[in-house]
C-alpha positions as CSV (number, residue, x, y, z in Angstrom):
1,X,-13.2,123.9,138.3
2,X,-9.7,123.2,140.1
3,X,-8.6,122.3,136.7
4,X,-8.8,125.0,135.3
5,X,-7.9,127.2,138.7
6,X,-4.6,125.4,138.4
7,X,-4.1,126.3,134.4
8,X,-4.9,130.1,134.9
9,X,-2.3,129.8,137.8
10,X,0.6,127.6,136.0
11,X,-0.3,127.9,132.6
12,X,1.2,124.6,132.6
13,X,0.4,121.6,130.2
14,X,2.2,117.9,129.9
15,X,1.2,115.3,127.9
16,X,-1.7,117.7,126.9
17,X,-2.8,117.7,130.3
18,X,-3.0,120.5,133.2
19,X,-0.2,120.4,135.5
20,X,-1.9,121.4,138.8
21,X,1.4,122.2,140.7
22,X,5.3,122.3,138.9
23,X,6.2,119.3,141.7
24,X,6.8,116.2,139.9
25,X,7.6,112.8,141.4
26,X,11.1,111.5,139.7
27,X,12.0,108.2,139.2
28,X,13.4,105.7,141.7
29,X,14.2,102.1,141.1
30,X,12.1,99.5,143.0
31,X,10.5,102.8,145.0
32,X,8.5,104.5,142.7
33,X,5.6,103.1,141.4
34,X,1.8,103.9,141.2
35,X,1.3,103.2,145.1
36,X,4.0,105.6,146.0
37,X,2.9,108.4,143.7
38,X,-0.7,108.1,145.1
39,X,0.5,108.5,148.4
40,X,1.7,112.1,147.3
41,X,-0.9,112.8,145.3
42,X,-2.5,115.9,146.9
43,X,1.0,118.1,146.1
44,X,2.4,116.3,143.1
45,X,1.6,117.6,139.5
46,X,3.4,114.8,137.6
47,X,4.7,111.3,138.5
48,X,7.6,109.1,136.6
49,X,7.1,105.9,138.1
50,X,10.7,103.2,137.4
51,X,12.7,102.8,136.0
52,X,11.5,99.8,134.5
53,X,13.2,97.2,132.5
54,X,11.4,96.7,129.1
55,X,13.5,93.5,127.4
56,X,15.7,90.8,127.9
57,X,19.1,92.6,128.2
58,X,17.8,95.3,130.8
59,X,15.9,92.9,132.8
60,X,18.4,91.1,133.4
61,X,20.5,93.9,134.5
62,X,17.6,94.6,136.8
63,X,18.0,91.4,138.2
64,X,21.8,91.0,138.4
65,X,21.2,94.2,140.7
66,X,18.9,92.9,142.4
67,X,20.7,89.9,143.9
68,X,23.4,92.4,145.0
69,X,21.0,94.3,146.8
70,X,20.0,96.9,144.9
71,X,15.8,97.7,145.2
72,X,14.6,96.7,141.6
73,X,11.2,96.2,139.8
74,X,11.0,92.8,139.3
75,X,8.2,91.1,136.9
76,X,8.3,88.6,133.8
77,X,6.2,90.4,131.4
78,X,7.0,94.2,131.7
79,X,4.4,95.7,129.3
80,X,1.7,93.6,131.9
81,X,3.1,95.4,134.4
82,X,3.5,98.7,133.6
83,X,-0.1,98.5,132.2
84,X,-1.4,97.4,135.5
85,X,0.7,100.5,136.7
86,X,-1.1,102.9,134.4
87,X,-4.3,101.7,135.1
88,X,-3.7,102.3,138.6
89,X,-2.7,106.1,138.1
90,X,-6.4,106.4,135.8
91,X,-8.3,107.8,138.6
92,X,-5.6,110.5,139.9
93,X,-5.4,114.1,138.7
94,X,-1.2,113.2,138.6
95,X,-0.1,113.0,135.4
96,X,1.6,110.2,134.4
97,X,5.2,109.2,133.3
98,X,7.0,106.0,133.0
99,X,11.0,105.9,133.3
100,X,12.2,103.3,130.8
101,X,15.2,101.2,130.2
102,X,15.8,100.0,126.7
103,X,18.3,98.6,124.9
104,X,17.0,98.8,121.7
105,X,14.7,101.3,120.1
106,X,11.8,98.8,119.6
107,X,11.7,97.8,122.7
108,X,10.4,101.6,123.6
109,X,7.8,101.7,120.2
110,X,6.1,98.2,121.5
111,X,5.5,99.3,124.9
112,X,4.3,102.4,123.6
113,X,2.4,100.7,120.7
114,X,0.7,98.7,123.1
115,X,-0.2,100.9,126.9
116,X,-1.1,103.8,124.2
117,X,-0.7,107.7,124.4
118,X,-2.3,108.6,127.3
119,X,1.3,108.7,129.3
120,X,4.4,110.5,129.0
121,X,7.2,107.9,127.7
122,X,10.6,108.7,129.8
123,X,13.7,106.9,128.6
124,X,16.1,106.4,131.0
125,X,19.5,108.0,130.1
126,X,20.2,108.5,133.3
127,X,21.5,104.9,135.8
128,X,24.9,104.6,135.7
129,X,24.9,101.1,137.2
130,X,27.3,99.3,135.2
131,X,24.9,96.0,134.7
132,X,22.3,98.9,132.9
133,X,25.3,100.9,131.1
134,X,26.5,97.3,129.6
135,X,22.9,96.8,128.5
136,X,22.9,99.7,126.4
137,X,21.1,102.0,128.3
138,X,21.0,104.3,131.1
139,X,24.5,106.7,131.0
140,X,25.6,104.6,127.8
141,X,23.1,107.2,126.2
142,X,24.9,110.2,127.1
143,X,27.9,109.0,125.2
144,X,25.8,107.4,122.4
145,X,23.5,110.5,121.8
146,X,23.1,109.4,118.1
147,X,21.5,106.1,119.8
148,X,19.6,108.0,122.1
149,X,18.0,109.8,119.2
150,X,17.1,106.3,117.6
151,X,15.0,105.6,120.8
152,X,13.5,108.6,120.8
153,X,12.3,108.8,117.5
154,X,11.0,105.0,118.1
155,X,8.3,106.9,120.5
156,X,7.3,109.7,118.5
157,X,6.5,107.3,115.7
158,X,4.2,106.0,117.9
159,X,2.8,109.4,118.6
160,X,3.0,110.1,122.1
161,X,4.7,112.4,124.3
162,X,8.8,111.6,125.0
163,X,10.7,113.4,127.9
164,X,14.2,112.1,128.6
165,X,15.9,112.1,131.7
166,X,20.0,112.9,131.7
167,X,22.3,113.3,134.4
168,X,24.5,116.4,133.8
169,X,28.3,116.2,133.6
170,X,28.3,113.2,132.0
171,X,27.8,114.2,128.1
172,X,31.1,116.3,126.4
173,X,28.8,118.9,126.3
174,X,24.8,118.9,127.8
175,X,23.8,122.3,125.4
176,X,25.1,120.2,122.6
177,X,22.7,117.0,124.0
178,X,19.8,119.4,124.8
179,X,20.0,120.4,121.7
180,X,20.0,116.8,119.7
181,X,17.3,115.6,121.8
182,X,15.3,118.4,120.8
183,X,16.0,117.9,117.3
184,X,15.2,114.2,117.9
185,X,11.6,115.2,119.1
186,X,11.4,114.9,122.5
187,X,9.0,117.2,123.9
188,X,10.7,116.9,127.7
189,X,13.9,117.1,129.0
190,X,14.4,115.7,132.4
191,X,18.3,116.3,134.4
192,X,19.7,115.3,137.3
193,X,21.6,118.3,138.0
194,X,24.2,116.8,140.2
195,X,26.6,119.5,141.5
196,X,26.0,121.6,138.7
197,X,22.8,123.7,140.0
198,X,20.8,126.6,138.3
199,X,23.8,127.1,135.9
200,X,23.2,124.2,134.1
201,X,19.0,124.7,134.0
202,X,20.1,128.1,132.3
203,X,22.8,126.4,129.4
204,X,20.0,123.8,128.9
205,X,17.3,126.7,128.4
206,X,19.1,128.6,126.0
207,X,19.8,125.9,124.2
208,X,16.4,123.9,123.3
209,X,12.3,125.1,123.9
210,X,11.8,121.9,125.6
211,X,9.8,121.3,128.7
212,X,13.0,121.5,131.5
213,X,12.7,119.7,134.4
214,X,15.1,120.2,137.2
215,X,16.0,117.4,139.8
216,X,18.5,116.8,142.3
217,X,17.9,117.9,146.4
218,X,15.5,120.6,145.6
219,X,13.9,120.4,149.1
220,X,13.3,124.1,150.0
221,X,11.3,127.0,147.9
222,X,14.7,128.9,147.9
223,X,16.4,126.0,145.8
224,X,12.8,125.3,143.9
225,X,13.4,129.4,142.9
226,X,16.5,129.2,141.9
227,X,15.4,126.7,139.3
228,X,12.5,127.9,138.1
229,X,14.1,131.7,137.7
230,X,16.8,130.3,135.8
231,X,14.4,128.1,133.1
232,X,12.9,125.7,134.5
233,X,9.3,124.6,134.5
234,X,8.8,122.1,136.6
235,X,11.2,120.4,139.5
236,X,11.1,116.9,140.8
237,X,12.2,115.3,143.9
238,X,13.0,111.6,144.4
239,X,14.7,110.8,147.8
240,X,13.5,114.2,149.6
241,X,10.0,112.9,148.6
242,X,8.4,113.0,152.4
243,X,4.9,114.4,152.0
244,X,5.2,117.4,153.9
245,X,8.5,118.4,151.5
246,X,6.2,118.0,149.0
247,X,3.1,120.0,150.7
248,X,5.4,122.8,152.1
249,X,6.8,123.3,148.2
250,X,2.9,123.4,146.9
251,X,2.0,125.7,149.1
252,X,4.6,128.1,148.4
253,X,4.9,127.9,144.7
254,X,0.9,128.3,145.1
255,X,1.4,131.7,147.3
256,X,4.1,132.9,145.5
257,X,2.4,132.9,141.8
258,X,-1.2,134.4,143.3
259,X,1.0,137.0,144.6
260,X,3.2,137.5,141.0
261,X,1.3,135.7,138.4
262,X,4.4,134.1,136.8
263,X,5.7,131.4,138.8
264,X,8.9,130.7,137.2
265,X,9.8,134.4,136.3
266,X,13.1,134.3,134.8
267,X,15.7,136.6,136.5
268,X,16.6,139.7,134.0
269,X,19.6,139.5,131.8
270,X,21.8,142.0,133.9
271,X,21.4,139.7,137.0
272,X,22.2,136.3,135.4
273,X,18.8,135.1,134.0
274,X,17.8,132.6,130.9
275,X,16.7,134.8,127.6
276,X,13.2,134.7,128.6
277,X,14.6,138.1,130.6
278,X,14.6,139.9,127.2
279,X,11.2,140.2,128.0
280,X,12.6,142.3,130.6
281,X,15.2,144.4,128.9
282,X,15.2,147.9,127.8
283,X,16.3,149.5,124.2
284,X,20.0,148.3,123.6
285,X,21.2,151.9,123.9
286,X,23.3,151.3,126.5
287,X,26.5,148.9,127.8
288,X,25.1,146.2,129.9
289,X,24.5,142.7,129.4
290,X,21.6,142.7,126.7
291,X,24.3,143.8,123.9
292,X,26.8,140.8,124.0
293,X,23.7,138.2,124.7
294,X,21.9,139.5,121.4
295,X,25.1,139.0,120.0
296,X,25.8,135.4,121.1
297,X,22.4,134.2,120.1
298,X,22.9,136.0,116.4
299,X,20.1,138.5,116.7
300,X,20.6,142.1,116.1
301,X,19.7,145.0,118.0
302,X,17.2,145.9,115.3
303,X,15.8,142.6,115.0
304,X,15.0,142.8,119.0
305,X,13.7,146.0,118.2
306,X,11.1,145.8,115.8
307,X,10.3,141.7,116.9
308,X,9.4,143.3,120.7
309,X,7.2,146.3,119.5
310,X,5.5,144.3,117.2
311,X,4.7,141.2,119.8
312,X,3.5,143.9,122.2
313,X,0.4,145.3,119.9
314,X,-2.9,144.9,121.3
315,X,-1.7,143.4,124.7
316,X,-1.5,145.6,128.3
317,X,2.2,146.0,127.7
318,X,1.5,148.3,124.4
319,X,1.1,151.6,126.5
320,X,3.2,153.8,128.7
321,X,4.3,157.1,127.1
322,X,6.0,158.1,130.4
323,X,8.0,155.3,130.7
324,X,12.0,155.3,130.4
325,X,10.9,153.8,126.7
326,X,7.9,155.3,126.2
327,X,6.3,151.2,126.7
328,X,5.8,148.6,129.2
329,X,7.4,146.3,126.5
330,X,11.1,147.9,128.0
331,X,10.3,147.9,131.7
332,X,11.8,145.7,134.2
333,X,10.2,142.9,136.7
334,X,7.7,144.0,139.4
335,X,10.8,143.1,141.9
336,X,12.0,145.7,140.4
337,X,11.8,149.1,142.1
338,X,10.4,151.7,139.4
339,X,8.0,154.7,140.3
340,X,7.2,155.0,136.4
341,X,6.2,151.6,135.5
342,X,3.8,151.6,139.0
343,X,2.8,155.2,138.1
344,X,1.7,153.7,134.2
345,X,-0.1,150.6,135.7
346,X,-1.7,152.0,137.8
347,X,-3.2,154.8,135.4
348,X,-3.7,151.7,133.1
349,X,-5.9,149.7,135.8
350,X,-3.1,147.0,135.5
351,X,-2.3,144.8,138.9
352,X,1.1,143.8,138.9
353,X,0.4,139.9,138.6
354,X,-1.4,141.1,135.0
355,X,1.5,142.8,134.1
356,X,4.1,140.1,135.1
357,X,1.3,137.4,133.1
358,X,1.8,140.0,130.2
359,X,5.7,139.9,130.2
360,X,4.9,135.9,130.6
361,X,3.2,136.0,127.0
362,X,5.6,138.1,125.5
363,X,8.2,135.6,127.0
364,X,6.7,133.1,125.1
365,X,6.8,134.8,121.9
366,X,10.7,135.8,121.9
367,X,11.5,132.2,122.3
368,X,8.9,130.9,119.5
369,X,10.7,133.4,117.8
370,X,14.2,132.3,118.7
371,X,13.4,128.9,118.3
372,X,11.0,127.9,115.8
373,X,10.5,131.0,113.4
374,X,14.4,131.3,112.8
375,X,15.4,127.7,113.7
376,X,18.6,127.9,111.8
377,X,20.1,131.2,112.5
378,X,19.3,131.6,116.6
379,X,20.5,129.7,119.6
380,X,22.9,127.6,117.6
């Protein structure tokens, strides 16, 4: 019953699993493991215990860092441990991740091979520690993205679920790595956003339909917004971890989305949003900011046109003769003052958390659209 409380509220799947809350766990060396996710159990959706070291080379940068006083999981057979690590999460309703350092792309297929697909695989492109960049992993990834794509197709042979976690700034360009990941098959992408904030969330949306997750001090609902209206889907906390961060983020991600029914609305178009605002946007019969994004993403104004009408038939959105458009498809967020879309929904007997679930669907479409049913002529 909560289960699927928690789907009809996020919608949210990972690993083929409901997400009950968009509050992950990230990550933290010698910190996080299953003990320390349980702990936050109650207001965590998703936990990526590590990093762990999986062979010889990055083991032993584990343990070079160690001795200098860095906190380190330590062990002499890792796929023993990480097991015993899994097996520990079994009983939660978290779902799990593990943050791995390879330095080959074997090493990530027999760990995998062996613990199975009931777990997200994260590979760690993401320590900068110069013991783990010398061992091939970590930030050497970011400059090696062809490597990266090695380990990463490694997992997916073994057919289970890859997210990989970045740290912005780092790569020539992260749209460009978004985008190879993606076409690597990753199904997640995880980034430290450093200085960079919702900015980057937004390049990295418009640039792949992976799962984004956002990390980096988002400690209050206002920063956990700005993420989520910009593209992302889920956000995770590592040292700001305390449970009542957690709890006070639950709760208002919870209230919020019972009150809107889309919990990571994007922002629309004309105020700086990702392009799941063209679900928001009117006819392109006007200057404003809809024109030059259809243009930059190679779609014309009558491809918009005739893809919107169409993905609006048969849903609550396909009505509204005294609109601006003459359809809900054209109107504007709920946040959004407008006496004719609340005069139309409310002839219609639609709430305002339907209506925003509605735009949510037709969301979803535009981007299948833009990136799987014209793969090679949208987004880049």
């Amino acid at each position: 019953m909560e289960t699927m409380r928690s789907f009809d509220r996020y919608g949210l799947l990972l690993n083929n699993q409901v997400v009950k809350t968009p509050v992950a766990l990230s990550a933290m060396a010698g910190i996080v493991d299953a003990d320390y996710a349980l702990a936050r159990s109650a207001h965590i959706g998703a936990a990526f215990l590590g990093g762990y070291s999986i062979d010889a080379p990055t083991i032993a940068a584990s343990h070079e860092l160690a001795d200098s006083g860095r906190k380190e999981f330590l062990y002499d057979d890792a796929v023993e441990e990480l097991s015993r690590q899994v097996s520990l999460m079994g009983s939660s309703d978290v779902v799990c991740g593990l943050n791995m350092r390879g330095s080959a792309a074997e090493s990530f297929s027999l760990v995998a091979g062996q613990i199975g697909d009931g777990i997200i695989y994260e590979i760690d492109a993401h320590c900068r520690q110069k013991p783990l960049v010398e061992a091939r992993c970590g930030e050497y990834l970011l400059q090696h993205p062809d490597r990266l794509a090695t380990y990463i197709q490694a997992l997916k042979k073994e057919d289970v679920t890859v997210s990989v976690k970045i740290r912005a700034g780092v790569s020539a360009d992260d749209t460009v790595l978004a985008q190879k990941i993606w076409k690597a098959g990753a199904d997640i992408i995880h980034v430290d956003l450093m200085d960079f904030g919702y900015q980057r969330v937004r390049q990295i949306r418009n640039s792949c339909p992976l799962v984004v997750i956002a990390n980096n001090s988002i400690n209050t609902f206002e920063k956990m917004k700005d993420m989520f209206s910009h593209g992302a889907d889920m956000v995770s906390l590592a040292r700001h971890s305390e449970e009542r961060t957690l709890a006070g983020l639950d709760a208002a991600i919870a209230r919020f989305t019972d009150e809107h029914g889309w919990y990571n609305a994007p922002k629309q178009i004309c105020r700086g949003g990702d392009l799941r605002g063209l679900a928001f946007c009117c006819m392109p019969v006007k200057s404003c900011p809809l024109i030059p994004t259809l243009a930059k993403i190679g779609v014309s104004n009558e491809e918009y046109l005739a893809f919107k009408q169409k993905a609006v038939v048969g849903t609550p959105l396909d009505t509204g003769s005294q609109t601006c458009f003459g359809s809900l498809a054209w109107c504007c967020k709920d946040s959004s003052p407008c006496m004719f879309r609340e005069m139309t929904l409310k002839g219609a007997g639609i709430s305002n958390r339907d209506y925003m679930q509605a735009k949510r669907q037709l969301a979803d479409r535009i981007m299948h659209h833009l990136f799987s049913d014209n793969e090679d002529s949208h987004t880049g």
